[in-house]
C-alpha positions as CSV (number, residue, x, y, z in Angstrom):
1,X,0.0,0.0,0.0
2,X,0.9,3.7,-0.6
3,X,2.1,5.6,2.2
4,X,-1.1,8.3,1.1
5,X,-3.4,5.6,1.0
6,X,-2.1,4.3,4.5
7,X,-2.9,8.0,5.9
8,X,-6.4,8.0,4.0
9,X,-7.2,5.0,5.9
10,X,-6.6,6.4,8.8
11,X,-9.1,9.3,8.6
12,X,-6.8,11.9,7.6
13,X,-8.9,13.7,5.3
14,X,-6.4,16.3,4.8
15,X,-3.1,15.6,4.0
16,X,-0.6,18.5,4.0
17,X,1.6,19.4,1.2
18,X,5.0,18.4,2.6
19,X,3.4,14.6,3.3
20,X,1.4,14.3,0.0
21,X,5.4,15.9,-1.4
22,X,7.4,13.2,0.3
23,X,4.9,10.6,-0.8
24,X,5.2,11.5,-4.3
25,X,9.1,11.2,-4.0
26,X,8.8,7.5,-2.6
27,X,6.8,6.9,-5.3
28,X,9.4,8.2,-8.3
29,X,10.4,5.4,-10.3
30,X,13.3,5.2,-13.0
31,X,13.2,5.2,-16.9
32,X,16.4,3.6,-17.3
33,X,16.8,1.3,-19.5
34,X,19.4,-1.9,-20.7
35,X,19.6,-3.8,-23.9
36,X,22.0,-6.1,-24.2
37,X,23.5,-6.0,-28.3
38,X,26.1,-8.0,-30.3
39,X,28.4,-10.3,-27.9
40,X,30.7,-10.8,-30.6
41,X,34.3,-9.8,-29.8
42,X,34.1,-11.2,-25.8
43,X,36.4,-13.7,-26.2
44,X,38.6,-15.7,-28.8
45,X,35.8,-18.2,-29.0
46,X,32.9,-15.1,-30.3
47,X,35.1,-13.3,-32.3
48,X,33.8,-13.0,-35.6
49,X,34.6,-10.2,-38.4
50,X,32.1,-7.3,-37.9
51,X,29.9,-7.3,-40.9
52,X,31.3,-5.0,-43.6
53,X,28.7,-1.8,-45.3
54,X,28.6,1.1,-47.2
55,X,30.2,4.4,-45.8
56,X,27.9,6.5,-48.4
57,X,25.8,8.4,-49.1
58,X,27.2,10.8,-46.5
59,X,31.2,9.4,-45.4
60,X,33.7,11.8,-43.3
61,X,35.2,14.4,-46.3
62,X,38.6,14.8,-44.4
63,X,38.8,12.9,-41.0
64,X,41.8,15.2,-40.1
65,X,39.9,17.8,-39.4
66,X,37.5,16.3,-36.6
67,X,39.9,14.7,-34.3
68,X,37.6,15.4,-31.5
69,X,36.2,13.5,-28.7
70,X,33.0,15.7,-28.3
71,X,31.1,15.6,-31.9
72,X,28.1,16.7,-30.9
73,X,28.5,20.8,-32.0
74,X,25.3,22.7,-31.9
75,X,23.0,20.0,-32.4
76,X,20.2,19.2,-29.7
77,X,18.9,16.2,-28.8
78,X,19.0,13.5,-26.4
79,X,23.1,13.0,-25.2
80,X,24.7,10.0,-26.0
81,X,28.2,8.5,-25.0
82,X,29.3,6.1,-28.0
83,X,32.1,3.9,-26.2
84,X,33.5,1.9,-29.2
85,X,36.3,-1.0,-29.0
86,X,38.1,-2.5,-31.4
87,X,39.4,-6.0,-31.5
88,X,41.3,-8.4,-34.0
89,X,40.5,-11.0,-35.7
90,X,43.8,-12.3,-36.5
91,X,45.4,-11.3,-32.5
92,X,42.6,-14.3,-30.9
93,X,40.3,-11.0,-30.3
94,X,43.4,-9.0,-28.3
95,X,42.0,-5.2,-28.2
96,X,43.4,-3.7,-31.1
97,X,45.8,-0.1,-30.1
98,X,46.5,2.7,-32.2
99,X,43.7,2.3,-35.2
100,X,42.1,5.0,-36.3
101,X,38.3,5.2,-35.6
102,X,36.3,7.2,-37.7
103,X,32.2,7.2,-36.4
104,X,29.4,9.2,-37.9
105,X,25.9,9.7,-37.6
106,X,22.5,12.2,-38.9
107,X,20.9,14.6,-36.1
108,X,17.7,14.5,-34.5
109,X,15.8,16.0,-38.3
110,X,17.6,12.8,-39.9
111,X,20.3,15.3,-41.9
112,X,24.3,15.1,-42.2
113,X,26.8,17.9,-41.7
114,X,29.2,18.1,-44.8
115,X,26.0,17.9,-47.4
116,X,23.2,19.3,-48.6
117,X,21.0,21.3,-50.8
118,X,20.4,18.1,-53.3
119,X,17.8,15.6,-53.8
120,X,19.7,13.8,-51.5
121,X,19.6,16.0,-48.3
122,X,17.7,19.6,-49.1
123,X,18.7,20.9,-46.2
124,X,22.3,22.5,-46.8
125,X,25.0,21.9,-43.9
126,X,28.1,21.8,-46.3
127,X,30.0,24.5,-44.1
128,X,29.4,22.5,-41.0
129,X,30.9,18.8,-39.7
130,X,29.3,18.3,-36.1
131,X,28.1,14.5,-35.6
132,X,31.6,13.7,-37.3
133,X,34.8,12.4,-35.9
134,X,38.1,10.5,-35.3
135,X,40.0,9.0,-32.5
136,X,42.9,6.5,-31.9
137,X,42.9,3.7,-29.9
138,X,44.1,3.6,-26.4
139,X,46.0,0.2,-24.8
140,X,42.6,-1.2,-24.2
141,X,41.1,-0.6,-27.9
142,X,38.7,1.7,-27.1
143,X,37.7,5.6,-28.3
144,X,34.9,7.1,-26.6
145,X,32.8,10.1,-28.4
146,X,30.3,12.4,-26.6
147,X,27.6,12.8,-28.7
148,X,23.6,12.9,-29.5
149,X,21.0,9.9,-29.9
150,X,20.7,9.9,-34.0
151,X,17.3,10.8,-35.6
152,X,16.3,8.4,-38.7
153,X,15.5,9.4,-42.3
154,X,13.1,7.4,-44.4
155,X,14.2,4.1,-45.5
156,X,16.8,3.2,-43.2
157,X,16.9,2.0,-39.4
158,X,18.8,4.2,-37.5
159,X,22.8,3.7,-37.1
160,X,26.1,5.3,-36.8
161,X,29.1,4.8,-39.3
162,X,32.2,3.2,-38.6
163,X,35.4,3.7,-40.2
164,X,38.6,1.6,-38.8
165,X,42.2,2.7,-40.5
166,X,45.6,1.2,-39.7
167,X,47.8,4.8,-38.2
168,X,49.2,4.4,-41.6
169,X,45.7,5.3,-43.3
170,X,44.8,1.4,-44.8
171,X,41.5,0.7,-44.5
172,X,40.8,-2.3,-42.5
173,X,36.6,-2.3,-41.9
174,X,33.6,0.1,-43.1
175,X,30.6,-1.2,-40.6
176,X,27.5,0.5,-39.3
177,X,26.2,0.1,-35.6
178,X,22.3,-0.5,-35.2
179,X,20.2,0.3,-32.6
180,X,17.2,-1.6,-30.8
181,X,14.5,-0.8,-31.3
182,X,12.6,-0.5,-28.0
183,X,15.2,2.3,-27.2
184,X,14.5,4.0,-30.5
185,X,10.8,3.7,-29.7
186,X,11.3,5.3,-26.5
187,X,13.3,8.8,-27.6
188,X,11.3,9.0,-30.9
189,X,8.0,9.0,-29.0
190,X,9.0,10.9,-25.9
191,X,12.3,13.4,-26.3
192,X,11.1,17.4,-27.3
193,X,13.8,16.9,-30.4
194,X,12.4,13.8,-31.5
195,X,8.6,13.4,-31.1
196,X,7.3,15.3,-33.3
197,X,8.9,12.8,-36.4
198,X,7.8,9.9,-34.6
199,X,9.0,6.4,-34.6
200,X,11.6,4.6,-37.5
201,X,9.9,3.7,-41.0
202,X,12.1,1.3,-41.2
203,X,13.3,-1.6,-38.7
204,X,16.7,-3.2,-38.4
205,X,15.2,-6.7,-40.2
206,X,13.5,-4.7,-43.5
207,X,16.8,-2.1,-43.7
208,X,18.7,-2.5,-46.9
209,X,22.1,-2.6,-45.3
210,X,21.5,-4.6,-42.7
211,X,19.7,-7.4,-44.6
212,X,22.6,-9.7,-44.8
213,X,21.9,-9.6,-41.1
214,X,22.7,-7.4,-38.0
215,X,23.8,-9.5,-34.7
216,X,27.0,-8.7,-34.5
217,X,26.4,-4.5,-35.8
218,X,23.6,-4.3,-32.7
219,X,24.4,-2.0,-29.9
220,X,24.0,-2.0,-26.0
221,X,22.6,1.0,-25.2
222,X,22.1,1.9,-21.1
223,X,20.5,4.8,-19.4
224,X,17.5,7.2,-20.0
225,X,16.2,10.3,-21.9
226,X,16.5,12.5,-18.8
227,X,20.1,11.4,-18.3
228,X,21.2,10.1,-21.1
229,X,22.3,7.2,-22.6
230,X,25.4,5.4,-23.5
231,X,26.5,3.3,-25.8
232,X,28.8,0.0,-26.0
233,X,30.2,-1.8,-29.2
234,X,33.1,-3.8,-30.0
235,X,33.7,-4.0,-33.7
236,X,35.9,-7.4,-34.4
237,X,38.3,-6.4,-37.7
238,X,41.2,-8.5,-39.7
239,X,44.9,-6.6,-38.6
């Protein structure tokens, strides 16, 4: 029973602010929320190559010049901490330091920085490159962006880029991160930036590049609109 209820009972028609206050605070629940994504990479015996997809229609122009660790610019929307590790394939799934880490992603309207003011993308952000950047690797194979939950645009599930270099600029894996879609459902419906777009046309199962299958591309996402949310992946690559 609620403690309110429990005075009620008791004849105490009139309940005074400060009680019906702290009742209300006893009664707060949390919105955060846990999905567990791809397992692949957590140990020599799950360590498959991440699958390999497009880096168009919208790829990084020149990576050099968003070396950042905070990508999100001026955009708004719900914060989100990407926390991306990178293991090897050929190294029985050792953590993989000193790559080059390239991620990517649209903003809350669904639109890229770096293009624009086509049929593609009518909205022009050619002079802009927030939601864009690169990192290296530390000992434990990891980069970690600050940035913003991505909006959608029709015909795809939403995602984030992924672009892994050697430090001498070869290209060892072009992959894209999905989300699930319970999350999705959740900021689309809910967040101020978001809502009024509404949910995904598209799923993760009827999405284009992702129909050759998606387990080991699905994020973990953990935490909550209010305080944000973060996001785990470990992308498996041939070094």
């Amino acid at each position: 029973m609620k403690r309110i209820d429990f005075l009620r009972q008791l004849g105490l028609g009139v309940v005074s602010s400060a009680v019906l206050a702290a009742c209300k605070t006893d009664e707060v629940t949390t919105d955060t929320t846990t999905t567990t994504g791809s397992t692949n990479g957590s140990s020599s015996a799950d360590c498959a190559i991440t699958n390999s997809e497009t880096a168009g229609p919208f790829p990084i122009k020149d990576p050099t010049k968003v070396i950042l660790t905070n990508i999100k610019g001026d955009r708004a929307g719900v914060a989100m901490t990407m926390k991306v590790i990178i293991k090897n394939k050929n190294g029985s799934c050792a953590a993989l330091q000193g790559v080059l880490v390239d991620l990517w992603h649209c903003d809350a309207a669904g639109n890229y920085s770096q293009y624009g003011g086509t049929n593609m993308q009518s909205t022009n952000y050619t002079s802009v490159n927030w939601l864009r950047g690169r990192q290296t690797t530390d000992a434990n194979g990891l980069v970690t962006f600050g940035s913003i939950f991505p909006g959608w645009y029709g015909g795809r599930a939403p995602h984030v880029h992924a672009h892994i270099y050697t430090a001498a600029g070869k290209s060892l894996l072009v992959t894209q991160i999905a989300f699930p879609k319970a999350v999705c459902d959740t900021v689309y419906t809910t967040a101020s930036d978001y809502k009024s777009k509404g949910t995904q046309d598209t799923t993760n199962e009827r999405d284009n590049v992702f129909s050759d299958g998606f387990t080991n591309e699905l994020g973990t996402l953990e935490g909550s609109i209010a305080a944000g949310y973060t996001l785990t992946h470990t992308i498996v690559v041939s070094a």
